[in-house]
Backbone as CSV, one residue per row, in Angstrom:
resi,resn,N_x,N_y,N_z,CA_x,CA_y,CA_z,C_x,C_y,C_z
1,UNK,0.837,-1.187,0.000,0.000,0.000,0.000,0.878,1.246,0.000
2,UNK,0.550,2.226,-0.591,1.326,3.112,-0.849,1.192,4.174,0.356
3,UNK,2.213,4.671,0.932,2.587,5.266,2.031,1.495,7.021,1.968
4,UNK,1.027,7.266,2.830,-0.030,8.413,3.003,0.458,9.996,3.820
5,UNK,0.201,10.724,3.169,0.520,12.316,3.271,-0.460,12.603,3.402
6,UNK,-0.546,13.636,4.426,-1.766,14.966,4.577,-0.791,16.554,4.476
7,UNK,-1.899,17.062,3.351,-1.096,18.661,3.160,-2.820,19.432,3.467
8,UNK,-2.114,20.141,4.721,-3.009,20.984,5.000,-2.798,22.210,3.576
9,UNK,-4.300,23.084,3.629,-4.842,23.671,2.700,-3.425,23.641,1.155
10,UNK,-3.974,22.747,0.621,-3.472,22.168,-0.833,-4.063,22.123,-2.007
11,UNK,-5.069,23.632,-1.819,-6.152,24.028,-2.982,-4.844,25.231,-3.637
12,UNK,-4.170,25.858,-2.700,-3.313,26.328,-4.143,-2.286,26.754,-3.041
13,UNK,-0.877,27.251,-3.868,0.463,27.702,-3.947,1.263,26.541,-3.594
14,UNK,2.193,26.952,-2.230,2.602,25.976,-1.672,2.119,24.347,-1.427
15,UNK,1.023,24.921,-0.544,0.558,23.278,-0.621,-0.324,22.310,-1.919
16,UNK,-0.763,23.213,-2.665,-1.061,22.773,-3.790,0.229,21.837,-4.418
17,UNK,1.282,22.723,-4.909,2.512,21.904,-5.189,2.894,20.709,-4.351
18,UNK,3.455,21.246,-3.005,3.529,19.587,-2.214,2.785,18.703,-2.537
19,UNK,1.832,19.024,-2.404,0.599,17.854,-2.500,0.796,16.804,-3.773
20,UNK,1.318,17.671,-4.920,1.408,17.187,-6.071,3.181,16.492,-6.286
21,UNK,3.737,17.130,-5.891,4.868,16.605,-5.493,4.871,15.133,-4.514
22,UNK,4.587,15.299,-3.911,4.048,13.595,-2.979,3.306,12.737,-3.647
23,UNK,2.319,13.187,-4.637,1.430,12.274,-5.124,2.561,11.675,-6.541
24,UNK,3.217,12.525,-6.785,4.514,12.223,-8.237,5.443,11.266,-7.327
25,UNK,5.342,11.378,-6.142,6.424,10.484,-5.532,5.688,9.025,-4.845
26,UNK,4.374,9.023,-5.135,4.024,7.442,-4.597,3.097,7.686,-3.875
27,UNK,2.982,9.229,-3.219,1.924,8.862,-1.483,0.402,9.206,-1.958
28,UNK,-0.339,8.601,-1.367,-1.408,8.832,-1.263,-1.907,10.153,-0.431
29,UNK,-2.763,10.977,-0.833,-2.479,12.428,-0.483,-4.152,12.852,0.098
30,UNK,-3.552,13.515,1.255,-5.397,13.554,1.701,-5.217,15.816,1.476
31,UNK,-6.253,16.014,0.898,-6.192,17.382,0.527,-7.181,18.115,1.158
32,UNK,-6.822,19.364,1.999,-7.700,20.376,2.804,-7.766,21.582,2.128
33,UNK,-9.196,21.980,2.483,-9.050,23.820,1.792,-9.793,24.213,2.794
34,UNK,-10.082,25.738,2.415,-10.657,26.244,3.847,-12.212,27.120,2.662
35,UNK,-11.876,27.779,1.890,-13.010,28.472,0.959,-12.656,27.889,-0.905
36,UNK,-11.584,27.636,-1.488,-11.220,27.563,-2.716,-11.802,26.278,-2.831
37,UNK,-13.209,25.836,-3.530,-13.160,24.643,-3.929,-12.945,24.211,-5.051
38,UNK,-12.603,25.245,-6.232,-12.257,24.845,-7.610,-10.557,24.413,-7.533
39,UNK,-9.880,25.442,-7.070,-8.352,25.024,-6.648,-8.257,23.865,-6.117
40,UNK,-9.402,23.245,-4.964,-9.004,21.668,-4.261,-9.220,20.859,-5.479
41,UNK,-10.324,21.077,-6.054,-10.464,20.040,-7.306,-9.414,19.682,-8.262
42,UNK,-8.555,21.091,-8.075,-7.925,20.789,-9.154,-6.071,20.551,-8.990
43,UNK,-6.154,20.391,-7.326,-5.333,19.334,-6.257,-5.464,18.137,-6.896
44,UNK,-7.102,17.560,-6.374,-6.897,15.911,-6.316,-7.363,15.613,-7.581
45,UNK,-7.196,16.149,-8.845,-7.462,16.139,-10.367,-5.595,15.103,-10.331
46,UNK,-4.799,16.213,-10.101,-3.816,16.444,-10.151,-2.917,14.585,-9.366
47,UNK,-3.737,14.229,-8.128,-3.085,13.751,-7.491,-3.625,12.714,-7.930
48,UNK,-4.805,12.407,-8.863,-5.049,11.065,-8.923,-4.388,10.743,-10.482
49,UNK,-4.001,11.774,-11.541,-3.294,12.016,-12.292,-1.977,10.968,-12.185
50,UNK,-1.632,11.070,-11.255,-0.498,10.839,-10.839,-0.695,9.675,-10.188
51,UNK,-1.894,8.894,-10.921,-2.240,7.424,-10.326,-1.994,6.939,-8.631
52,UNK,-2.328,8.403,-7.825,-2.713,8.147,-6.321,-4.100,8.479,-5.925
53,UNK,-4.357,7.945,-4.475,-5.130,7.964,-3.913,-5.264,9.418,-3.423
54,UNK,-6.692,9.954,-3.501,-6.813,11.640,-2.780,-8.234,11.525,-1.991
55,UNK,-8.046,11.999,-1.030,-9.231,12.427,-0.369,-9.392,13.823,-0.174
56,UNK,-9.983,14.608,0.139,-10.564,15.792,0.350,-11.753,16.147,1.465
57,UNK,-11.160,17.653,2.503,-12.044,17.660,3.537,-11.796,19.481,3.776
58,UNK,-12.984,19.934,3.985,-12.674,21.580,4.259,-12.248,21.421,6.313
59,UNK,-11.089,22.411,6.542,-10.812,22.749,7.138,-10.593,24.195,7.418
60,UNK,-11.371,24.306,8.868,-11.776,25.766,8.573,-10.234,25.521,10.686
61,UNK,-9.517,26.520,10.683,-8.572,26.228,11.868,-8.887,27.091,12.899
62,UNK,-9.935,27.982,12.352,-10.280,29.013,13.393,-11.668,27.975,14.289
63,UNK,-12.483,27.073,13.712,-12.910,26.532,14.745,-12.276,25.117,15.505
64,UNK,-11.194,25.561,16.740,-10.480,24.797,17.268,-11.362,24.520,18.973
65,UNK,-11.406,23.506,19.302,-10.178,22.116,18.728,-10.882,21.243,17.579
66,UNK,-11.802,21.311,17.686,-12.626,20.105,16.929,-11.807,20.234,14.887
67,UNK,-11.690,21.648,14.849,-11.468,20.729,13.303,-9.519,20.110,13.260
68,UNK,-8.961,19.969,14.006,-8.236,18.811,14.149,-8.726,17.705,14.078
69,UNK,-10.113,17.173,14.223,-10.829,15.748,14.082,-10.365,15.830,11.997
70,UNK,-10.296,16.638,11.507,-9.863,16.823,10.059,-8.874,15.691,9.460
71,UNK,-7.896,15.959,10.640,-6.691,14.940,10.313,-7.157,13.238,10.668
72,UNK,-7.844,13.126,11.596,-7.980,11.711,12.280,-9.017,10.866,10.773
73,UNK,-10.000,11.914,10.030,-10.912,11.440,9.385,-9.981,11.497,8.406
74,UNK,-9.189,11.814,7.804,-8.193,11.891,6.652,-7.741,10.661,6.302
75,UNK,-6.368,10.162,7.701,-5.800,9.096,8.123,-6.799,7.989,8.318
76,UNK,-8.378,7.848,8.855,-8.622,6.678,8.216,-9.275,6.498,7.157
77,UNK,-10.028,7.401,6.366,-9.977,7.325,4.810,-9.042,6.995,3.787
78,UNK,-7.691,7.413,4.548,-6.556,6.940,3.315,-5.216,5.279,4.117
79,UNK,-6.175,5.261,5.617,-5.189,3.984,5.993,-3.860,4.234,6.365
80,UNK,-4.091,5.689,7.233,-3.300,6.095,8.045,-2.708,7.170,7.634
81,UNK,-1.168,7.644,8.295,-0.228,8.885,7.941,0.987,8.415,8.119
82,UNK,1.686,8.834,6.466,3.028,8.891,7.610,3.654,10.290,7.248
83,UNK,3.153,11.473,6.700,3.771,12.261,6.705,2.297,13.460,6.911
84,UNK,2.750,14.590,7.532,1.737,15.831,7.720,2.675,16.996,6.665
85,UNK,2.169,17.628,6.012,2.713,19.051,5.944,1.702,20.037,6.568
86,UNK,2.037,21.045,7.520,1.702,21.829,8.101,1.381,22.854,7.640
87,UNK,0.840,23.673,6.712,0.989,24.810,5.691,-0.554,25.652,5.757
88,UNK,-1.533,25.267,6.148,-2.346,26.350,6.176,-2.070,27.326,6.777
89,UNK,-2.514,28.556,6.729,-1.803,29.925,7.402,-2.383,31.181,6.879
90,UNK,-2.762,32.017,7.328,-3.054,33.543,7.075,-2.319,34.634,7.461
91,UNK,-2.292,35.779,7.154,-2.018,36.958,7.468,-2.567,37.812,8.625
92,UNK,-1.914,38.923,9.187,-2.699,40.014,9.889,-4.171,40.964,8.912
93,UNK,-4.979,40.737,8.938,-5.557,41.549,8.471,-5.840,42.964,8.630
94,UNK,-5.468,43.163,9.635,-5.193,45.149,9.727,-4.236,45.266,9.302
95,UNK,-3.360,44.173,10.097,-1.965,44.894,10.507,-1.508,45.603,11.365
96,UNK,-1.562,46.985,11.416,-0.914,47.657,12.252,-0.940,47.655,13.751
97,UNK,-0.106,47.394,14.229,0.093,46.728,15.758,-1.166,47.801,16.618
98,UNK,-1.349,49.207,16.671,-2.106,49.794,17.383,-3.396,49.922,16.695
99,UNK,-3.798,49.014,15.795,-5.187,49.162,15.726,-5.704,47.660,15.527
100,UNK,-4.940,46.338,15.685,-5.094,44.776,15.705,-5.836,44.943,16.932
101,UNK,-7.313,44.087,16.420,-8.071,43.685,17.421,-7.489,42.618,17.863
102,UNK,-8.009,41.896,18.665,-7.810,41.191,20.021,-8.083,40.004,19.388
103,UNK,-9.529,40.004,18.684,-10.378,39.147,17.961,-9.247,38.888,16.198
104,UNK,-8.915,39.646,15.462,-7.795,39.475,14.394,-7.070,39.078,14.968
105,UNK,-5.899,39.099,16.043,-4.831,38.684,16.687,-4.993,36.999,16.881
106,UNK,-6.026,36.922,17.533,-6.557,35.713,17.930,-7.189,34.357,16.521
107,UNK,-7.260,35.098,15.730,-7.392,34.544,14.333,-6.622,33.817,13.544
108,UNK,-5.676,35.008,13.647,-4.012,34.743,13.037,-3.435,33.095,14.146
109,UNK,-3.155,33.890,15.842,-2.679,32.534,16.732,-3.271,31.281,16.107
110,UNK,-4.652,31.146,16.027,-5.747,30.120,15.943,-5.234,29.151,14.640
111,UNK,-5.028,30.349,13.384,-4.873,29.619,12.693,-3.085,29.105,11.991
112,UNK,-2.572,29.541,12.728,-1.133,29.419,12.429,-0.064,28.410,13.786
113,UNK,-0.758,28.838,14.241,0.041,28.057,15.679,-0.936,27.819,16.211
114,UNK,-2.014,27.707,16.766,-2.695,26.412,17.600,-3.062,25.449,16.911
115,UNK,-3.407,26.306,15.302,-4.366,24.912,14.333,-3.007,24.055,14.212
116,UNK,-2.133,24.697,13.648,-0.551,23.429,13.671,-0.039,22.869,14.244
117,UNK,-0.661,23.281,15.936,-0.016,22.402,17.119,-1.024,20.916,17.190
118,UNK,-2.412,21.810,17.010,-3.771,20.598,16.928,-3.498,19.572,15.982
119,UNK,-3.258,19.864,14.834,-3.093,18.751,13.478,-2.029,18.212,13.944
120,UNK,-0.530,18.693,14.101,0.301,18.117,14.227,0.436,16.253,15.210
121,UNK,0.055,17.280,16.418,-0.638,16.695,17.456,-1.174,14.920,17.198
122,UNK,-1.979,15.434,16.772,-2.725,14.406,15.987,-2.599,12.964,14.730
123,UNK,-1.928,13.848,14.218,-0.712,13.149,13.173,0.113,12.322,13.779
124,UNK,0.717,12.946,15.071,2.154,12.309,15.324,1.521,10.821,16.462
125,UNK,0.599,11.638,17.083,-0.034,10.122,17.766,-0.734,9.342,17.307
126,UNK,-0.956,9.363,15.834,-0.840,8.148,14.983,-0.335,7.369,14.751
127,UNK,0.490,8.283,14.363,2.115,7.826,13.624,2.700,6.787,14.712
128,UNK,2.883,7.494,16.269,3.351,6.742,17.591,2.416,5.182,17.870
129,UNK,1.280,5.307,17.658,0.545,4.080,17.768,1.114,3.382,16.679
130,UNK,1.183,3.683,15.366,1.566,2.711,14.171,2.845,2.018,13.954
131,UNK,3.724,2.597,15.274,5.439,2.605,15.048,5.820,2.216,14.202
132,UNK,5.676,3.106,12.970,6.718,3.209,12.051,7.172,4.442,11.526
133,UNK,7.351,5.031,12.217,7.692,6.539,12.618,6.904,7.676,11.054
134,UNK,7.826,8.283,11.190,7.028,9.279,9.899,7.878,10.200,10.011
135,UNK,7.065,11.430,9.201,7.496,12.561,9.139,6.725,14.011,9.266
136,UNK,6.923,14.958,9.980,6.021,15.883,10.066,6.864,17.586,9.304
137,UNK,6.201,18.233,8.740,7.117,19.309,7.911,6.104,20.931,8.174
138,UNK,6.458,21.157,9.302,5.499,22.729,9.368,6.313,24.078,8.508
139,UNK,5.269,24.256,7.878,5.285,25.489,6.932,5.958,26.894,8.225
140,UNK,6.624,27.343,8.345,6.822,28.505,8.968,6.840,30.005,7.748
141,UNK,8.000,30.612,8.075,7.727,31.772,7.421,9.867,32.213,7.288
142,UNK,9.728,33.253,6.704,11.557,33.688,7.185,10.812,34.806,8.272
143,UNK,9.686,35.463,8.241,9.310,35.830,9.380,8.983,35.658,10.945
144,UNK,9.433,34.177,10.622,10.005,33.660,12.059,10.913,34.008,12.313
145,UNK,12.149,34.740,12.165,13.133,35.226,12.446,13.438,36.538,12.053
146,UNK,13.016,37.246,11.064,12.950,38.582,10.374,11.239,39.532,10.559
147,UNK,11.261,40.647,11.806,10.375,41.361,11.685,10.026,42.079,10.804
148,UNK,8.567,42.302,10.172,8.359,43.089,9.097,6.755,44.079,9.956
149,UNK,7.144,45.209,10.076,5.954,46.379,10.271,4.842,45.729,9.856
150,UNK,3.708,45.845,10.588,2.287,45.228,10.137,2.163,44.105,10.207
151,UNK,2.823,43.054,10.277,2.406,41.925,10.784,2.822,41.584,11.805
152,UNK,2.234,41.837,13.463,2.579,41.454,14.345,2.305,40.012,14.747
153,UNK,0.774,39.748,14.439,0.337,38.213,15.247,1.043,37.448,14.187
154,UNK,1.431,37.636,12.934,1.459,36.630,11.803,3.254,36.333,12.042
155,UNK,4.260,37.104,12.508,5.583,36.963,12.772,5.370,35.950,14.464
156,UNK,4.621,36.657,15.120,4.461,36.165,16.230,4.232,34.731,16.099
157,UNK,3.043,34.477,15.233,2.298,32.823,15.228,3.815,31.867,14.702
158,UNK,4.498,32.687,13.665,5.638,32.178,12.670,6.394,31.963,13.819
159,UNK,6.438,32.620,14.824,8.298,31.911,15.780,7.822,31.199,16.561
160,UNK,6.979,31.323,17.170,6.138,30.378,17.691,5.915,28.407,17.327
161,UNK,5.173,28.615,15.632,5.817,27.664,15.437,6.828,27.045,15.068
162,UNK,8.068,27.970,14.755,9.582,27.640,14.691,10.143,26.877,15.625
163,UNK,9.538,27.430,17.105,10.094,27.129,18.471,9.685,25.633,18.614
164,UNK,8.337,25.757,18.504,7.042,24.212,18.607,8.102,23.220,17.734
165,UNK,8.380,23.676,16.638,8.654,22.582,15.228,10.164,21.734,16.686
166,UNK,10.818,23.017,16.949,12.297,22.661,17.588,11.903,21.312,18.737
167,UNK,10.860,21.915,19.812,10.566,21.151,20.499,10.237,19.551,20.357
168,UNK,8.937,19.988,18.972,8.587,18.556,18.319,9.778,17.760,18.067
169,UNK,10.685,17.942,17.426,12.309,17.089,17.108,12.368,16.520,18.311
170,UNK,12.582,17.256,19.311,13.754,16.678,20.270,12.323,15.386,20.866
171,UNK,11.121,15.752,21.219,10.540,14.749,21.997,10.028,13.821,21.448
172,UNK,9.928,13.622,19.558,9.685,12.394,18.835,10.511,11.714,18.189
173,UNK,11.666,12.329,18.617,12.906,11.361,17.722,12.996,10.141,18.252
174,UNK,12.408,9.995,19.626,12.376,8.555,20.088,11.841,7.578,19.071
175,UNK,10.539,7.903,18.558,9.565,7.369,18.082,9.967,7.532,16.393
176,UNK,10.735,7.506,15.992,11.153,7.722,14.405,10.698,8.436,13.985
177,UNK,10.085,9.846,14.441,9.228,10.908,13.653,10.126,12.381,13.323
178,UNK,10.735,12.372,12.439,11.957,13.334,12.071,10.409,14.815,11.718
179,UNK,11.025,15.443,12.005,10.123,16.925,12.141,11.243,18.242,11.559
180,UNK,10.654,19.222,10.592,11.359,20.325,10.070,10.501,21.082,9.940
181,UNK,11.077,22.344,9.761,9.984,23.300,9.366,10.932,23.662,7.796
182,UNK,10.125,24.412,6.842,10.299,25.113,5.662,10.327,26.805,6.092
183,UNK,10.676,27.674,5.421,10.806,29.001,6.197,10.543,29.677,4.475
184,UNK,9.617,29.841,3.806,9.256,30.507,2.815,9.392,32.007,3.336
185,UNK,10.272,32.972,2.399,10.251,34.636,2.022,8.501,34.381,1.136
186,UNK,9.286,35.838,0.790,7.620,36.728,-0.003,7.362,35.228,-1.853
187,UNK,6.680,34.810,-1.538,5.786,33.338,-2.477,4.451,34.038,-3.733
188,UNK,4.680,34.023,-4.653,3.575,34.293,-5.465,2.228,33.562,-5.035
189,UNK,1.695,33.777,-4.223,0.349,32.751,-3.805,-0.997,33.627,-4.084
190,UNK,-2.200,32.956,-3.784,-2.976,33.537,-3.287,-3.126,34.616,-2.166
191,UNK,-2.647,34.288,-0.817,-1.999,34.673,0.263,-1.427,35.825,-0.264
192,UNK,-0.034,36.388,-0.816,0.369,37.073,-1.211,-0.333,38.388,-2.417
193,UNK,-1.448,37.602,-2.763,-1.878,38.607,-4.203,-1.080,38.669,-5.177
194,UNK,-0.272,37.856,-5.399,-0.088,37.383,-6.782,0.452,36.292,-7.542
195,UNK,-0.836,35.264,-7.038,-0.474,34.342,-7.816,-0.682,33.992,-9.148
196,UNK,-1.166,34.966,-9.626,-1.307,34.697,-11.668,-0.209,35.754,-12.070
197,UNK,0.775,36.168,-11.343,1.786,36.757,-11.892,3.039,36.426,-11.804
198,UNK,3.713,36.822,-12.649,5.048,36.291,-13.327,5.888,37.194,-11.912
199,UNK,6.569,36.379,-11.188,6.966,37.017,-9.799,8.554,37.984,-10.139
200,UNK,8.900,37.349,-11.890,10.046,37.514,-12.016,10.245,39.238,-12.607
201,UNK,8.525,39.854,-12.586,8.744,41.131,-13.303,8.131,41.946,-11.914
202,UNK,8.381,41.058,-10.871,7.999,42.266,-9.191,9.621,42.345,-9.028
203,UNK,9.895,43.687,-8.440,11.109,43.960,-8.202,11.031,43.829,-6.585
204,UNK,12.190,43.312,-6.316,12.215,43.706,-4.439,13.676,43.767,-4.099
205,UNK,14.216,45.288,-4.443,15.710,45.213,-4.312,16.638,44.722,-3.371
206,UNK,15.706,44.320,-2.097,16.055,44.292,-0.552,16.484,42.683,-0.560
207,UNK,16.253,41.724,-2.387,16.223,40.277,-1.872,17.786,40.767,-2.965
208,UNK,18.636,39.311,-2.781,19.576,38.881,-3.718,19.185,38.416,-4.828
209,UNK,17.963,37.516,-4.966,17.543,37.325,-5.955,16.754,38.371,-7.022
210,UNK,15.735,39.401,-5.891,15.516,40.659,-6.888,13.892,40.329,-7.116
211,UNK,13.503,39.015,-6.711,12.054,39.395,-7.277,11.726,38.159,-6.488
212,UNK,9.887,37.788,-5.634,9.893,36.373,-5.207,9.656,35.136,-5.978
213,UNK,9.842,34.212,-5.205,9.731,33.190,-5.612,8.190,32.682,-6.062
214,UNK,8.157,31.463,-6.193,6.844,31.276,-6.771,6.591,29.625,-6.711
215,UNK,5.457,29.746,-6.314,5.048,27.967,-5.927,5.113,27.011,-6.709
216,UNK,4.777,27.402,-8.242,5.023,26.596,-9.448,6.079,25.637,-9.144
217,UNK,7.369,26.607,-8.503,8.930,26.109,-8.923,8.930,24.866,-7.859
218,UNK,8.890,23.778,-8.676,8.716,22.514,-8.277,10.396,22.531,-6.859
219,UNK,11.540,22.917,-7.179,12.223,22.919,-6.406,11.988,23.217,-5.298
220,UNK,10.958,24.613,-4.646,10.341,24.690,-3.712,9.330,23.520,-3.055
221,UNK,8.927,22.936,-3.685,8.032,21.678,-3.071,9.088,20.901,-2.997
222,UNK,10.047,20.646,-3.254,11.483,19.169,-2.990,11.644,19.984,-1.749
223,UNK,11.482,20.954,-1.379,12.360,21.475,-0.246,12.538,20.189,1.041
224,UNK,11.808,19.454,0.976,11.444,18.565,2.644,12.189,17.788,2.014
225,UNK,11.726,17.074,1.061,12.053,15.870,0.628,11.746,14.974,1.349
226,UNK,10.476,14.513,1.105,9.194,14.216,2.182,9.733,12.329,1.925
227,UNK,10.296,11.599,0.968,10.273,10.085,1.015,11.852,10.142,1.616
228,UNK,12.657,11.058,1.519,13.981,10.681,1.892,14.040,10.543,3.766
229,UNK,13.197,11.765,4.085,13.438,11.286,5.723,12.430,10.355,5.978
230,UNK,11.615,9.723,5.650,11.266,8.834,6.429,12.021,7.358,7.346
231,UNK,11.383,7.177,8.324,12.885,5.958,9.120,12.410,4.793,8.360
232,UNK,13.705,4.180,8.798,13.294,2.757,8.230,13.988,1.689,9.444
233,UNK,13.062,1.162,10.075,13.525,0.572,10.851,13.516,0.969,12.419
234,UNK,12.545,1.778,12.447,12.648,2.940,13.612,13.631,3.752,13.503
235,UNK,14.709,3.874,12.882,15.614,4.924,13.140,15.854,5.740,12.004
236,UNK,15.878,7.315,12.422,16.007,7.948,11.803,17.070,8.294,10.225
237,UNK,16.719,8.091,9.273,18.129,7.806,7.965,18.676,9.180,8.357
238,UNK,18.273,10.157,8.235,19.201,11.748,8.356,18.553,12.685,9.156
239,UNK,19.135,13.755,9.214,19.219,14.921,10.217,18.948,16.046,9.134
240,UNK,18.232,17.120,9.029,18.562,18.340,7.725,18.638,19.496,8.898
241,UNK,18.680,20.436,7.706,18.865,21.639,8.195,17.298,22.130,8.081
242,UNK,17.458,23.833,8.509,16.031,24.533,8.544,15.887,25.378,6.947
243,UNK,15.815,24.559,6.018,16.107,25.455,5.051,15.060,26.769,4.879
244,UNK,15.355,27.917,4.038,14.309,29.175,3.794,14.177,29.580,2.734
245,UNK,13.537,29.871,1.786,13.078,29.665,0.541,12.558,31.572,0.120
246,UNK,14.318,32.082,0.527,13.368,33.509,0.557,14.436,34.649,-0.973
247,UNK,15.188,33.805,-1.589,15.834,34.389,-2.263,16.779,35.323,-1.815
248,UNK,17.414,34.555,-0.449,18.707,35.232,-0.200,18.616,36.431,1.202
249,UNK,16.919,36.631,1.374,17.270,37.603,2.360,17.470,37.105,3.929
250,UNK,17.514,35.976,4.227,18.109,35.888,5.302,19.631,36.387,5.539
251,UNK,20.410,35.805,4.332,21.557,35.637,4.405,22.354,37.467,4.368
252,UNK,21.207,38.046,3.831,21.706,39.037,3.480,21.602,40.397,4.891
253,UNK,20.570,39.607,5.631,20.138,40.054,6.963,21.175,40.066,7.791
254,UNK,21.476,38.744,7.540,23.190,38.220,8.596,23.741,38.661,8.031
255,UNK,24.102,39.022,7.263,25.499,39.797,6.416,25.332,41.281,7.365
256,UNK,24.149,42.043,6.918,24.132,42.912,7.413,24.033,42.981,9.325
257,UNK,23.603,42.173,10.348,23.912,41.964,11.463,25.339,41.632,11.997
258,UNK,26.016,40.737,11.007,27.285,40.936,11.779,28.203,42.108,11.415
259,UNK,28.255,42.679,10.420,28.620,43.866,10.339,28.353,44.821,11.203
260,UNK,27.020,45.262,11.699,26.719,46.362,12.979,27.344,45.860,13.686
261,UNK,27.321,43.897,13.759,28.113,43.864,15.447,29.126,43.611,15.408
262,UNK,30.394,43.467,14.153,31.774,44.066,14.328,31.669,45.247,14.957
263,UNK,31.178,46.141,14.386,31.249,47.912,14.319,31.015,48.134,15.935
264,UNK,29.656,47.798,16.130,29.645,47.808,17.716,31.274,47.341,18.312
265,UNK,31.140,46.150,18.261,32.532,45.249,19.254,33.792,46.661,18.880
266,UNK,33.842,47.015,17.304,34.819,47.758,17.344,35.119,49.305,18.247
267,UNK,33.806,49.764,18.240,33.304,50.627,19.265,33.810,50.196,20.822
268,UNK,33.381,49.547,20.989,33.761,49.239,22.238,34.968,49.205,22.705
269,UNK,35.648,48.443,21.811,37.111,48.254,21.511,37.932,49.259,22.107
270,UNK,37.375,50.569,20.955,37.921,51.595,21.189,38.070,52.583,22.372
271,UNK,36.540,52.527,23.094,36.493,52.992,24.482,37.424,52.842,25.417
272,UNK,37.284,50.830,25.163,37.897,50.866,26.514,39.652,50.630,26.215
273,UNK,39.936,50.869,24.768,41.442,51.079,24.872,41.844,49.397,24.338
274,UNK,41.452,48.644,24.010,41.444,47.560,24.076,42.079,46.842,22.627
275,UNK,42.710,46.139,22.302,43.164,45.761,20.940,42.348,44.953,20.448
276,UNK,41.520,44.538,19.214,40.749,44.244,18.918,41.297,43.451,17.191
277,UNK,40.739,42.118,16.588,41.392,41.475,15.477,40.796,42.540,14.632
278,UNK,41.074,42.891,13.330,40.746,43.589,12.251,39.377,42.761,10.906
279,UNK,39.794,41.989,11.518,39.023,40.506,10.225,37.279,41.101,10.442
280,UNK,36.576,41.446,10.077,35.255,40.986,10.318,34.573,39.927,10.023
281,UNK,35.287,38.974,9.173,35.018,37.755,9.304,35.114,37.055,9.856
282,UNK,35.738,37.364,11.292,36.249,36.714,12.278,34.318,36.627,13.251
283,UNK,34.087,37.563,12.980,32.777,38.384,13.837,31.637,37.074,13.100
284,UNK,31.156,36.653,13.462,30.237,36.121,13.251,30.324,34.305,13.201
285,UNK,31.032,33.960,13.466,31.773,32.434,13.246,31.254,31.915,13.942
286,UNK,30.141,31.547,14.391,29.304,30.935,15.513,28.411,29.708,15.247
């Protein structure tokens, strides 16, 4: 029987691709949307295309806990899980930190970090009853680590589940369940407002690459590489990194952070009279 994936909301961008990406790789694929039902259709068009099994179920994450029962009805329609992708997610809808209701704030948490703790949750004590470990892959943001004006709850929900994803590792590695997060920059999606556009004619001078990325690019869905970690044998085959899918601006963030904090250290340096190496490449080696 062919091994089973759930990609939360996989009616379009990101999880649309995964979804289709897993189903090109063997798994049987259970598909969520929350309002797009022509996009889900044209998910599990896609996934049975690809001579797999698809199921389909609306998940709405703002009514918690119960639509976590989402995942349990998934897994036995398709004969279990062994992999979750974590990827439904919204935005701040005001935005601006002094005028975010309480009620928007609480929207954003609901649906970004509690709904991903609930599914996850759920998934993995499957997975633990079935012992044969799995894999779990939460969608984060590079705004888990990089503040951007106007989105307070939506950076907030993002480190949040960065932190969760960290935790999840360390307390299911017993159980063969290897856990990562993905860290997507600015994505041509729905989400974003522009996903029928060519991302390569938006300028964003602030990335290395110069313009975002875009869900199409099948390389972005390899990002997990959802059949390679699975265990075999209970034990884990590899370890990855946290990769981020933002066209360079993390890196370019750290470029620019250790530079202030040479400059600082060199500052200091100078105060207190102190001899200090010249390298700034020395500054950041951590």
């Amino acid at each position: 029987m062919s091994p089973v994936a759930i990609v939360t909301a996989s009616d379009s961008g990101i999880g649309q691709e995964s979804a289709n990406e897993l189903a090109e790789n063997g798994f049987g694929v259970g598909i969520t949307y929350h309002t797009d039902e022509a996009g889900v259709q044209e998910t599990l068009e896609a996934v049975r295309a690809a001579g797999q099994k698809g199921k389909v179920r609306r998940l709405d994450l703002t009514e918690l806990p119960d639509a976590a029962d989402v995942i349990d009805n998934l897994a036995d329609s398709l004969g279990g899980v062994d992999v979750l992708v974590n990827n439904a997610g919204t935005g701040d809808p005001t935005g601006d930190f002094l005028e975010l209701s309480y009620e928007e704030w609480q929207q954003v948490i609901d649906t970004n970090l509690s709904g991903a703790f609930l599914c996850a949750q759920r998934a993995a004590r499957r997975m633990v009853e079935a012992g044969n470990g799995g894999r779990i892959v939460n969608i984060t943001s590079v705004h888990e680590h990089v503040p951007r004006p106007g989105a307070s709850a939506y950076c907030s929900s993002k480190a949040g589940l960065g932190l969760l994803t960290k935790v999840m590792a360390m307390e299911l590695a017993e159980h063969g369940i290897l856990i990562n997060a993905v860290g997507p920059g600015e994505i041509s999606t729905p989400m974003t407002g522009a996903e029928d556009e060519d991302p390569t004619t938006i300028v964003r001078p602030n990335l290395p690459l110069s313009h975002p990325g875009r869900a199409r690019d099948r390389r972005l869905g390899r990002l997990p590489r959802f059949r390679e970690g699975l265990p075999r044998n209970g034990r884990l085959v590899r370890r990855r990194q946290w990769p981020y899918a933002d066209g360079g601006g993390v890196v370019e963030l750290e470029d620019e952070f250790t530079r202030a904090a040479f400059e600082f250290v060199v500052f200091v340096a100078e105060v207190s009279g102190k001899a200090l190496v010249e390298d700034p490449e020395m500054v950041g080696e951590r």
